[in-house]
C-alpha positions as CSV (number, residue, x, y, z in Angstrom):
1,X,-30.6,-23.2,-51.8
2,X,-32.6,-20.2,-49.9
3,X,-34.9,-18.5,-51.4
4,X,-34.6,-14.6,-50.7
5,X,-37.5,-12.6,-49.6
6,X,-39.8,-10.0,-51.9
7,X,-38.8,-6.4,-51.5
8,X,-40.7,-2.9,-51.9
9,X,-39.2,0.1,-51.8
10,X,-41.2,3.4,-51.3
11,X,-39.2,6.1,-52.9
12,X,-40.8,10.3,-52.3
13,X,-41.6,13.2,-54.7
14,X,-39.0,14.5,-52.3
15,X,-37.5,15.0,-49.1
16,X,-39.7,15.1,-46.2
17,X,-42.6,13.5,-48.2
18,X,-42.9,11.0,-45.1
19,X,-41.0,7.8,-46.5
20,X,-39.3,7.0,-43.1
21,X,-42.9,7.4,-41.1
22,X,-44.6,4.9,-43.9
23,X,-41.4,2.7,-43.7
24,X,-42.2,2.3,-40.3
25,X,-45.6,1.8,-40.8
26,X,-45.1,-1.4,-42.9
27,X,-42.7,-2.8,-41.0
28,X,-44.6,-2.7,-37.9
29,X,-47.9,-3.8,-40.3
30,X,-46.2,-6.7,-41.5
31,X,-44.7,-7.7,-38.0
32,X,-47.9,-7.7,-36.7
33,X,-49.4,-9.7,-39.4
34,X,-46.6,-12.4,-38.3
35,X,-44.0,-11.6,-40.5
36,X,-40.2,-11.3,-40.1
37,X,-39.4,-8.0,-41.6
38,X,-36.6,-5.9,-42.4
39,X,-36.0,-2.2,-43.2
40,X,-32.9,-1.0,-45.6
41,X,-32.2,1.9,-46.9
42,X,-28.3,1.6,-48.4
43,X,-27.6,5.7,-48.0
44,X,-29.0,7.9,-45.7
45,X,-27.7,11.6,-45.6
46,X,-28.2,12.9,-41.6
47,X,-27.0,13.8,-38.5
48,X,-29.6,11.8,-36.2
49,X,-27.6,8.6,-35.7
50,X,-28.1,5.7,-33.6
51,X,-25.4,2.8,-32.4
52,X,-26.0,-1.4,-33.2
53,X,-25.7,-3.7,-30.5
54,X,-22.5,-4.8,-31.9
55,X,-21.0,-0.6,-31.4
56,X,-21.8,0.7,-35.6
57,X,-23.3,3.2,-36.6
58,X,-26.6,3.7,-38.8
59,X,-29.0,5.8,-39.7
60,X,-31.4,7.0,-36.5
61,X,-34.3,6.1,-39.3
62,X,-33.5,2.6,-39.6
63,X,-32.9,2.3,-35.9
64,X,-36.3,3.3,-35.2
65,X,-37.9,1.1,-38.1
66,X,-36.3,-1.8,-36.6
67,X,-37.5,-1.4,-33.4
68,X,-40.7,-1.7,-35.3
69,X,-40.4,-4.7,-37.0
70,X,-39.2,-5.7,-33.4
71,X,-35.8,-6.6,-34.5
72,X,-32.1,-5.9,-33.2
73,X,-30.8,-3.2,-36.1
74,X,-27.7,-3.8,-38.0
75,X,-25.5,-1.9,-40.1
76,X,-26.7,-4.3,-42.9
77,X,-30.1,-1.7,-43.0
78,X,-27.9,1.1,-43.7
79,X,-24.7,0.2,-44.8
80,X,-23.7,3.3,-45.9
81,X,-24.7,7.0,-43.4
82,X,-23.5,10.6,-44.6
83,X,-23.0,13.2,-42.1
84,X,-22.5,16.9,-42.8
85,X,-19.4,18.0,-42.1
86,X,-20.5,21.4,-44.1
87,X,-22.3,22.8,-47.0
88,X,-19.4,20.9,-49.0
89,X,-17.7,18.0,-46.8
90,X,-19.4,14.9,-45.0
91,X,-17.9,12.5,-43.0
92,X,-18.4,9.2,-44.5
93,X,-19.5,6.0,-42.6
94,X,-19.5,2.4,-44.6
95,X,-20.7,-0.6,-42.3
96,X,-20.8,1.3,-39.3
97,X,-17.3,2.7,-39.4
98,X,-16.3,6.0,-40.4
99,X,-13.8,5.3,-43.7
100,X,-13.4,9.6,-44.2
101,X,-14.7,12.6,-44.7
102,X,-15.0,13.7,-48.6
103,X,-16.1,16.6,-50.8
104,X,-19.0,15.9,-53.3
105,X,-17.0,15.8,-55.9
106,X,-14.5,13.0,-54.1
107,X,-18.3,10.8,-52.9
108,X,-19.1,10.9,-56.3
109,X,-16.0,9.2,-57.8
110,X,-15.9,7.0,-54.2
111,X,-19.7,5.8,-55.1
112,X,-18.6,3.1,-57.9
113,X,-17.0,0.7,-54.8
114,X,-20.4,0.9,-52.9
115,X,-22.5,-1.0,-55.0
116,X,-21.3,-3.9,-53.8
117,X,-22.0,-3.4,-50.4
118,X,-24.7,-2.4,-51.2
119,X,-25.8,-5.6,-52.7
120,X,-23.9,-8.0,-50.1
121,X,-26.1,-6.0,-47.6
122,X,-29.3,-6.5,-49.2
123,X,-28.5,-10.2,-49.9
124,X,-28.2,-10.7,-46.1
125,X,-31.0,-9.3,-45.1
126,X,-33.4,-11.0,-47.7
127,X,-31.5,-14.3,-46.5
128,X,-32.5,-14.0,-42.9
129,X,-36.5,-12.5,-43.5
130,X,-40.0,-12.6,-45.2
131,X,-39.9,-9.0,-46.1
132,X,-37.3,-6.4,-47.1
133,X,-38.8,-2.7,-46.7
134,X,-36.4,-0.3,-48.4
135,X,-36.7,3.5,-48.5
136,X,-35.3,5.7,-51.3
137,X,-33.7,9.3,-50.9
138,X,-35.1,12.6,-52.2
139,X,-36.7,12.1,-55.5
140,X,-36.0,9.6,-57.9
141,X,-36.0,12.2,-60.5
142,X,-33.1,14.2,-59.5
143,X,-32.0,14.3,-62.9
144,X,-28.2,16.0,-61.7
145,X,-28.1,12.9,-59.3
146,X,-29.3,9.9,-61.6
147,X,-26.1,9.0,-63.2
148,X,-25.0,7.5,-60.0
149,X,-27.5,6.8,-58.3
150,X,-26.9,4.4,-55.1
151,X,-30.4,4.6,-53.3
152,X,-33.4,5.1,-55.4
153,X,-34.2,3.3,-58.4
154,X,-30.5,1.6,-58.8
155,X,-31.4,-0.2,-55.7
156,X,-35.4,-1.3,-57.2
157,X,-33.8,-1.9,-60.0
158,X,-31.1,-4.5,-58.5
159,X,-34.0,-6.6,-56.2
160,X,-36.5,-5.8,-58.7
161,X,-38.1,-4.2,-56.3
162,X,-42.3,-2.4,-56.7
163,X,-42.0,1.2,-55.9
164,X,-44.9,3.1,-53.8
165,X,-44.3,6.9,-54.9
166,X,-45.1,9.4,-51.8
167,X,-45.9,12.7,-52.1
168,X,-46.9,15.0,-49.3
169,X,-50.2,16.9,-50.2
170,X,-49.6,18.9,-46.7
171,X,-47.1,21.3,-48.5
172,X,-48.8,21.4,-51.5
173,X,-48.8,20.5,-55.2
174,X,-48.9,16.8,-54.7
175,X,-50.6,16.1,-58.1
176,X,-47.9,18.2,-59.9
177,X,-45.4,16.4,-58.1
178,X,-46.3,13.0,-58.6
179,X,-47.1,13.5,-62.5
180,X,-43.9,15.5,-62.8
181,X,-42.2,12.8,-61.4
182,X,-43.0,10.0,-63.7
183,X,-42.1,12.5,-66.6
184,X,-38.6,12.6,-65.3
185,X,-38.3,9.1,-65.2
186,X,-37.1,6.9,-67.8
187,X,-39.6,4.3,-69.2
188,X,-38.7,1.3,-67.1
189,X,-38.3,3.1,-64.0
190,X,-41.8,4.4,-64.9
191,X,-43.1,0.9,-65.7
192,X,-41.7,0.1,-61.8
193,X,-43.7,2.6,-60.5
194,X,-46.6,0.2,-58.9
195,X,-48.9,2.8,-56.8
196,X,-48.9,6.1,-55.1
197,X,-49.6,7.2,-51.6
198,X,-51.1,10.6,-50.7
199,X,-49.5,11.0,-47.2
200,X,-50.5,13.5,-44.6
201,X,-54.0,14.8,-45.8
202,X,-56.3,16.6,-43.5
203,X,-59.9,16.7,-44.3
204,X,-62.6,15.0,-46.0
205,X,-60.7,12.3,-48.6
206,X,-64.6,12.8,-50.5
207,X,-63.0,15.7,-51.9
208,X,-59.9,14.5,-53.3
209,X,-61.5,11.8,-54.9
210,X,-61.5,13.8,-58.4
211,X,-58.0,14.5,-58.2
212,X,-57.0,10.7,-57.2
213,X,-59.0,10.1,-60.5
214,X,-57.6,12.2,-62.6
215,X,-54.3,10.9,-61.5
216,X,-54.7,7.5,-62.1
217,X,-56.3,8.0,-65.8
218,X,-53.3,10.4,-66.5
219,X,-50.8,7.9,-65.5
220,X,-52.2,4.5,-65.4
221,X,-51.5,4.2,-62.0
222,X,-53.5,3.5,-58.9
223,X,-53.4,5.3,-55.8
224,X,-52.6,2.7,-52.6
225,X,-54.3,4.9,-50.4
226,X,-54.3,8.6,-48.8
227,X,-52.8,8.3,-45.3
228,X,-53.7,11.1,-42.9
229,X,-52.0,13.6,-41.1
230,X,-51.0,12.3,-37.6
231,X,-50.9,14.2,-34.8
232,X,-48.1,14.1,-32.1
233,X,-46.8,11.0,-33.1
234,X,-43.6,9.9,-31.2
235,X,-41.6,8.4,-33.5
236,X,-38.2,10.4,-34.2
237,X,-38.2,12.4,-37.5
238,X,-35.0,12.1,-39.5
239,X,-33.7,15.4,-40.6
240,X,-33.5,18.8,-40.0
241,X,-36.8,20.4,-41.9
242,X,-38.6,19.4,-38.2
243,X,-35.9,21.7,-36.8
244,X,-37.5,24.3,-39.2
245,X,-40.8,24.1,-38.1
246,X,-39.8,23.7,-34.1
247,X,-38.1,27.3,-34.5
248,X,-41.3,28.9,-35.5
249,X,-42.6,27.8,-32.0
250,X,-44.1,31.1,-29.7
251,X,-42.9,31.2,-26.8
252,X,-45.2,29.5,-24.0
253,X,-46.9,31.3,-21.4
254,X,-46.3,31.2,-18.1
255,X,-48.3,27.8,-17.3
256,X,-45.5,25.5,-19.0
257,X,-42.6,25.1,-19.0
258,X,-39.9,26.6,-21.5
259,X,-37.0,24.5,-22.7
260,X,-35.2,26.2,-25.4
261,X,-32.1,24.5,-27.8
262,X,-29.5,26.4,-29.0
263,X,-30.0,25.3,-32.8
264,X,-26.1,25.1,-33.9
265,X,-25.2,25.4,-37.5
266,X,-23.9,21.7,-37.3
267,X,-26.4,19.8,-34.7
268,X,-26.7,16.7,-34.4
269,X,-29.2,14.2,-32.8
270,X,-31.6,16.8,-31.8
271,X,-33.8,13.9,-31.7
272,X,-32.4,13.6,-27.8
273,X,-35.0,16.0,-26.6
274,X,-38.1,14.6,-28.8
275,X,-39.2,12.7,-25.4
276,X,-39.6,16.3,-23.9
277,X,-41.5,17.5,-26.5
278,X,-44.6,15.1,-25.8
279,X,-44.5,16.2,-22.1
280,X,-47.9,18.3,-21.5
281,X,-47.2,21.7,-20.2
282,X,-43.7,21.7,-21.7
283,X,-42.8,23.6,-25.1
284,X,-39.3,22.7,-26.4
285,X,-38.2,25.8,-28.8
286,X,-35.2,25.8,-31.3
287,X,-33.4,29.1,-31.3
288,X,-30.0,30.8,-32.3
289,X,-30.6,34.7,-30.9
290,X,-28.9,35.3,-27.3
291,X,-32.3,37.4,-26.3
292,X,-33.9,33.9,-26.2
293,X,-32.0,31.8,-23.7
294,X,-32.4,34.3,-21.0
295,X,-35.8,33.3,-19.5
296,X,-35.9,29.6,-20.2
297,X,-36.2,27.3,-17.5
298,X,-33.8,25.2,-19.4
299,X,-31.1,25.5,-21.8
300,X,-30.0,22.9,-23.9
301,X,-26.6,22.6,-25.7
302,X,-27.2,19.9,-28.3
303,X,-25.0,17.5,-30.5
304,X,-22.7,18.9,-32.8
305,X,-20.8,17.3,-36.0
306,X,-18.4,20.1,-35.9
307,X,-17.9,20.9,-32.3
308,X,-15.2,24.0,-32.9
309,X,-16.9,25.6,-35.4
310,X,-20.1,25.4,-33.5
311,X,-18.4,27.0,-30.3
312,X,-17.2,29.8,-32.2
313,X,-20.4,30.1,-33.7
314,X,-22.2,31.1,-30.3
315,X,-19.2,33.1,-29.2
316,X,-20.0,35.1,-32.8
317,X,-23.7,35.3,-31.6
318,X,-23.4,36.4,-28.7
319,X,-24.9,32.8,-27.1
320,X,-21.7,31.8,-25.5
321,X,-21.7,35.4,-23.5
322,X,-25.7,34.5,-22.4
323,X,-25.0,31.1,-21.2
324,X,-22.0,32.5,-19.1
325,X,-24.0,34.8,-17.4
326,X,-27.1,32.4,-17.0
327,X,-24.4,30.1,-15.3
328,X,-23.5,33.3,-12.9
329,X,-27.2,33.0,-12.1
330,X,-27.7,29.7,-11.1
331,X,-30.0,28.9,-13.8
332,X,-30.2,25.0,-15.3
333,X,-27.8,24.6,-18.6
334,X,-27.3,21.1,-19.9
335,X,-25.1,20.5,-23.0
336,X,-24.7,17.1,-24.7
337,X,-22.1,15.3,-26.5
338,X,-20.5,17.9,-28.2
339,X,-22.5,21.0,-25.8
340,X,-21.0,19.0,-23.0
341,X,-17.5,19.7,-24.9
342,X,-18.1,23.4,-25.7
343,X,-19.1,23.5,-21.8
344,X,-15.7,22.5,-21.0
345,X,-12.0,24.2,-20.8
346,X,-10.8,23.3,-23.8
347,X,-11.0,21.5,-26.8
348,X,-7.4,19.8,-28.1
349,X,-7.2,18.8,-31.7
350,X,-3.6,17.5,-32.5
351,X,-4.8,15.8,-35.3
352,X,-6.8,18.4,-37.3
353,X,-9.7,16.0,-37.0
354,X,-12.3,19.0,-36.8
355,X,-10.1,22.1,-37.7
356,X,-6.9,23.6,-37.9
357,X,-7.2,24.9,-34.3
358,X,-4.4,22.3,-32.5
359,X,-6.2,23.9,-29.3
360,X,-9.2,25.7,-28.5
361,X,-11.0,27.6,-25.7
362,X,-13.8,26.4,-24.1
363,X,-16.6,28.3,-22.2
364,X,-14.8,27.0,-19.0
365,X,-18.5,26.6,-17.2
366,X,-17.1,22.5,-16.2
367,X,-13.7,21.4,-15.5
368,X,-13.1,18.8,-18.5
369,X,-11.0,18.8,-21.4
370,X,-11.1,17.6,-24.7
371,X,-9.0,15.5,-26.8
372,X,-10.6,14.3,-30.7
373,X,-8.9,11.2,-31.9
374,X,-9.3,9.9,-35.3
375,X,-10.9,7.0,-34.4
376,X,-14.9,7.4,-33.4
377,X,-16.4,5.8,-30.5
378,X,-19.7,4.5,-31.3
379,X,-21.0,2.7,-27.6
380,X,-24.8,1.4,-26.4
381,X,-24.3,2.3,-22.6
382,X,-25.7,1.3,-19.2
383,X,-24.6,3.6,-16.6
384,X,-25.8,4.9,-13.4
385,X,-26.8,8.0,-11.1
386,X,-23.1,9.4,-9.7
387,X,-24.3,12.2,-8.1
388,X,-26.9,14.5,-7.7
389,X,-27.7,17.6,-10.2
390,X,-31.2,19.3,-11.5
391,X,-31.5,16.1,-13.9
392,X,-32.0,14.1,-11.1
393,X,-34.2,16.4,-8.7
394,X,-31.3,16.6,-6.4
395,X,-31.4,13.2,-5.1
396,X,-29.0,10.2,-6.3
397,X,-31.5,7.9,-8.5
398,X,-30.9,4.6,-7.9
399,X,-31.7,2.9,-11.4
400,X,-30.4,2.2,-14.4
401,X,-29.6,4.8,-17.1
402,X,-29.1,3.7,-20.6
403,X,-28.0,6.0,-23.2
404,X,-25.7,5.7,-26.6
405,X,-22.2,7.2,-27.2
406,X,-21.2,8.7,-30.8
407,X,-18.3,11.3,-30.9
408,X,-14.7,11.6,-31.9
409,X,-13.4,13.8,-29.0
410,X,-12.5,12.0,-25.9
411,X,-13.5,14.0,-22.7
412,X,-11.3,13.9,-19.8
413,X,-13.3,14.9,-16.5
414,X,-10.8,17.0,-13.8
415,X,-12.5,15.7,-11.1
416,X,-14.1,12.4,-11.4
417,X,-16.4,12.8,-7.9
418,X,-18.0,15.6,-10.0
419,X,-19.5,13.3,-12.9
420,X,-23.4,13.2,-13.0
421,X,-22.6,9.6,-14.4
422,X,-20.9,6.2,-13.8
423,X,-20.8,4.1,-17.3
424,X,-21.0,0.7,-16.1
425,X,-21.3,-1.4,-19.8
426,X,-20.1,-0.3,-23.0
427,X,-21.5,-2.5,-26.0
428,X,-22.0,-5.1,-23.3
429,X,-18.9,-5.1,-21.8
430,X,-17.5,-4.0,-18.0
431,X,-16.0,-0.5,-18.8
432,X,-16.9,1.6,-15.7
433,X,-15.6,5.3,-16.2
434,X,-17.1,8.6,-15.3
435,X,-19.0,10.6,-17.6
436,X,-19.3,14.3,-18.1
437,X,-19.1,16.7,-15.4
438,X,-21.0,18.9,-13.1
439,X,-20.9,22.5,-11.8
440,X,-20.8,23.0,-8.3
441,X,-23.8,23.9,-7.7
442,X,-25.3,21.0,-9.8
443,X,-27.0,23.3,-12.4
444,X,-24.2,23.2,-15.4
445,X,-24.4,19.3,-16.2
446,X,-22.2,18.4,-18.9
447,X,-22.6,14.4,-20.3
448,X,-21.5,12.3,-23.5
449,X,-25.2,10.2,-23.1
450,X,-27.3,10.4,-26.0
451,X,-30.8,9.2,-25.7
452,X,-30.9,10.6,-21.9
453,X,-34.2,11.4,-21.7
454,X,-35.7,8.4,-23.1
455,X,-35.1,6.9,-19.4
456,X,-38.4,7.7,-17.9
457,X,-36.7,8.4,-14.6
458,X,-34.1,10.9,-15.3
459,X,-37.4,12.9,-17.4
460,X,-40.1,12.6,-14.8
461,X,-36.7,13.9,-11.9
462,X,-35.8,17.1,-14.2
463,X,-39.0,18.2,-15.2
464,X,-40.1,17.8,-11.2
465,X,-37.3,20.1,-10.5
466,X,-38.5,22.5,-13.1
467,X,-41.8,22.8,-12.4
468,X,-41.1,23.2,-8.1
469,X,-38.7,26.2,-9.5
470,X,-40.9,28.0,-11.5
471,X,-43.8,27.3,-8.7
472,X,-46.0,25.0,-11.1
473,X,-47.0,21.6,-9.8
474,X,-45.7,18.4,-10.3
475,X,-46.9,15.8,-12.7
476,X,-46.7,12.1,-13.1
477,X,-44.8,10.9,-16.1
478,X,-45.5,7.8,-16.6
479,X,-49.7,8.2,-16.9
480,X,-48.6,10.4,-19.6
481,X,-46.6,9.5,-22.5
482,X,-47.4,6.5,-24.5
483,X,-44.8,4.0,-25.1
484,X,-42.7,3.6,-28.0
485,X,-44.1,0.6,-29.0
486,X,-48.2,1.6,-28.4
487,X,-46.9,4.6,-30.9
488,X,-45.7,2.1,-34.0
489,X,-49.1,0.2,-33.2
490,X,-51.0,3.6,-33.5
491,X,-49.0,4.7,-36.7
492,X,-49.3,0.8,-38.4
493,X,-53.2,1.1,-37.7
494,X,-53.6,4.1,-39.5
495,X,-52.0,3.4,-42.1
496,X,-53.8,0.1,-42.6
497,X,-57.1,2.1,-42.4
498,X,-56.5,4.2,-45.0
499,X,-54.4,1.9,-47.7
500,X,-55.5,-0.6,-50.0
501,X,-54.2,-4.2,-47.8
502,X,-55.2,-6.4,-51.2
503,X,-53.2,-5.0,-53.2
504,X,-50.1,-4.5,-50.7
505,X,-50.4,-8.1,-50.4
506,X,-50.1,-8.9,-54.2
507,X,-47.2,-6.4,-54.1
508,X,-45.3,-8.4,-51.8
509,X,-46.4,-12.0,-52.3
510,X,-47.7,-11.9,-48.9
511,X,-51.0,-12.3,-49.2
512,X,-52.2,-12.8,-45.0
513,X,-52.2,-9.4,-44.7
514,X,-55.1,-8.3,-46.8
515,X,-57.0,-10.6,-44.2
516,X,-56.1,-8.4,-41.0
C-alpha cells in the first residue's frame, strides 16, 4: 500500500496577506531541496485563470506555483475555481469544467457535494509526491463562512494538516490580526495552528523583536520567520487588490512609455500585461475615466467575465466614444479576449449565456462577430505571426507564439487575411484557424491569445514600435527582464533567509531541508 505524503497548509489573517507568494516560495524551496512537490488549494475565488495541458481550467495561482515546483499543473491543485459573474452570481468551474453559474445562496447549498472532490483531489496528489503545499482562503475566522467551510481549516482538518498563519504587517495591525485570529478559532483549530509568518516587512527586524515576543508568550506560538518585502517580483498576483494599487499609478513623464488598461467592472486576467509592467521605461496604468486614454501610447482592452455588460459600461463612461476617436487617429488599441469582442461588430447571444441581449452592438473598430455558446473553450495554443500590425513592428515575425484560450463567445473573423494570428495547435492537437482581426491600418488588433506578451518576441516588436513613435530609443529585451524561473529562485531564497528551515523540516517530516 502507498504511503501518502505530509501536508502544510498556510492559511492568512486575510486576503492579500501574501499566501499565494509564500506558496510559491515553498514549493520552489522544496523542489530545490530535491523534492517532488505539489501545490493545492481546493477553492479559489478569481478571475486570473490559467488552462492544463490536458484543456481545464484552474486557478492562475496554482498554475504559477506549479511551474515552481517544476511540475505540469492539473486541475487536481484546484479542483474547484469561482469566477465573478457579479456582486451576487459566479460562474462555477469543478475539475476544470464549468458545471454553472450560481447565486451565494445556491454555492452554499451546492458546497455539501464538493467535499468529496475535494478529498479524491488531495488523495491524488499526496499519491503521486513528497509534499502537498496547500493554501487557505481569506481568514480562517470568518465566523459567517465557518459552517461550510470548503478551504481553510476543513481542508487541515481532513489531511491533518500544520497551519503557518500569515499576516501582512505592510498594511498594518499584524499583531491584532494574528491574536484576533486565534480568538475566533475554536480550540482545535487553535491547537493546529503550528507557527506564524510576518510577511512583507520593511526595515530593521531588531525592532520587531518585542512584538514577535510578545506574540509568542501571548499565544504559545512561535514565529517561523518575518519574510521581507520584495521588490518587483515577477510572479503574477492573484486578485484584483493589485488592480487597486496599479490605479493609483501618476502618469509617467515624457521619457517612458505610457500603456494605460481600461479597468472594466468585470476584468479578467489582467495578469496578461504583468510582463509589460517589468519593462524599464514603461508605466502600465489601470484607469476607467475617458480623459485618460487620450495620450497613451497604448490602449489596452483587457479580459472580461461579462463581456456585454462591460461594453455597455464604457459606452456609459464615455470610453467607448474615446477609443472610437483614438481609432480615427491612427493611434495603437489592442483589446483581448473579451476587448477583442467589444472591438468587434457585434456580439450574438441566443442563449442568454451573458445577458438577456439576443444581440448586441459592438464598437465596429474590426470586422468580427460574436457568437457565446454554452460550452467554454479552455485551449493551450501554439500559433504564428499572420500578418503584420504594431505588435509585431510591422514585419511578419517568423517564430512561434504561444498563448492560452479561455472564453465562451466564439469569434468569427470577416476576413480571415486580416488576422494578426494563425492558431496552429490547440491542446496539442492540428487545429489551424485564424485568430482575431486587424484594422487596416494595423493599429486596432483584436486577438483571443491570453498570455501574449509572455512571448519575448511579440514584447521586445511592440514596445520597439512604441518607443520609434514617440521618438525614444530602442531597447533590448532580452538583457532586461529576468526569467520566470531566476524569479521563483529569487523569491525561494528569500524566504529561506528569513524563516526558520529546522523547524519547517519537523513540520513536514522532511528534514534535508534544514541542511540547505
Amino acid at each position: 500500500m502507498n504511503l501518502l505524503a505530509p501536508t502544510i497548509m498556510v492559511q492568512g489573517t486575510a486576503s492579500s496577506a501574501g499566501k499565494s507568494l509564500l506558496v510559491t516560495a515553498l514549493c520552489r524551496l522544496f523542489r530545490r531541496d530535491g523534492f517532488r512537490v505539489a501545490p493545492f488549494k481546493s477553492q479559489n475565488m478569481a478571475l486570473n485563470s490559467a488552462v492544463t495541458a490536458d484543456g481545464l481550467e484552474i486557478g492562475r495561482a496554482q498554475a504559477v506555483q506549479a511551474e515552481a515546483a517544476g511540475i505540469l499543473s492539473s486541475v487536481d491543485m484546484n479542483p474547484i475555481l469561482l469566477k465573478p459573474e457579479s456582486d451576487r452570481r459566479s460562474q462555477v468551474v469543478v475539475l476544470g469544467k464549468v458545471v454553472g453559474s450560481m447565486t451565494a445562496t445556491e454555492y452554499h447549498e451546492y458546497k455539501p457535494r464538493l467535499s468529496a472532490v475535494i478529498a479524491e483531489s488531495l488523495t491524488r496528489l499526496r499519491a503521486a509526491y513528497d509534499l502537498v503545499v496547500i493554501e487557505g482562503a481569506g481568514s480562517p475566522a470568518e465566523i459567517n463562512l465557518k459552517s461550510r467551510d470548503i478551504v481553510n481549516m476543513h481542508v487541515a482538518k481532513l489531511v491533518d494538516a500544520p497551519v503557518l498563519l500569515v499576516g501582512d504587517i505592510d498594511r498594518g495591525g499584524v499583531f491584532a490580526s494574528f491574536v484576533g485570529t486565534l480568538e475566533l478559532l475554536e480550540p482545535d483549530e487553535r491547537a493546529r495552528v503550528a507557527a506564524f509568518i510576518v510577511n512583507k516587512f520593511r526595515g530593521d527586524v531588531a525592532l520587531l523583536q518585542s512584538g514577535l515576543n510578545f506574540l509568542t508568550e501571548r499565544t504559545g506560538k512561535p514565529v517561523l520567520g518575518v519574510v521581507p518585502f520584495i521588490q518587483d517580483l515577477r510572479i503574477a498576483d492573484e486578485d484584483s487588490v493589485s488592480i487597486e494599487d496599479r490605479m493609483a499609478r501618476p502618469k509617467p513623464s515624457q521619457q517612458d512609455l505610457d500603456i494605460v488598461v481600461v479597468r472594466l467592472p468585470r476584468i479578467s486576467n489582467y495578469d496578461d500585461v504583468e510582463a509589460l509592467e517589468h519593462e524599464p521605461g514603461v508605466v502600465v496604468r489601470f484607469v476607467v475615466q475617458p480623459g485618460e486614454i487620450q495620450g497613451a501610447d497604448l490602449v489596452i482592452l483587457p479580459g472580461s467575465k461579462h463581456t456585454v455588460s462591460d461594453l455597455l459600461w464604457i459606452r456609459t463612461q464615455g470610453i467607448a466614444a474615446a477609443i472610437e476617436a483614438r481609432a480615427r487617429e491612427g493611434k495603437p488599441i489592442l483589446g483581448i479576449c473579451g476587448g477583442c469582442q467589444i472591438l468587434g461588430e457585434r456580439i450574438d447571444d441566443p442563449h442568454g449565456v451573458e445577458s438577456m441581449e439576443a444581440q448586441v452592438r459592438g464598437l465596429g473598430l474590426l470586422a468580427l462577430r460574436t457568437h457565446f455558446e454554452r460550452e467554454k473553450v479552455t485551449a493551450q495554443v501554439h500559433a504564428r505571426v499572420a500578418h503584420p500590425s504594431f505588435l509585431t513592428d510591422g514585419t511578419v515575425v517568423e517564430a512561434e507564439i504561444q498563448g492560452y484560450e479561455i472564453h465562451m463567445g466564439m469569434v468569427e473573423p470577416r476576413n480571415a487575411q486580416a488576422s494578426p494570428f494563425e492558431i496552429r495547435l490547440r491542446n496539442g492537437h492540428v487545429d489551424r484557424r485564424a485568430d482575431g482581426a486587424l484594422s487596416g491600418d494595423g493599429m486596432v488588433v483584436g486577438t483571443m491569445l491570453h498570455g501574449l506578451f509572455e512571448n519575448e518576441v511579440i514584447r521586445a516588436k511592440t514596445l520597439s514600435f512604441l518607443r520609434t513613435r514617440k521618438g525614444l530609443p530602442a531597447c533590448a529585451t532580452s538583457q532586461r527582464i529576468p526569467s520566470k524561473q531566476a524569479e521563483y529562485d529569487r523569491l525561494a531564497a528569500v524566504v529561506r533567509e528569513h524563516i526558520d528551515c529546522e523547524m519547517l523540516g519537523r513540520l513536514t517530516g522532511l528534514s534535508s531541508v534544514t541542511s540547505r
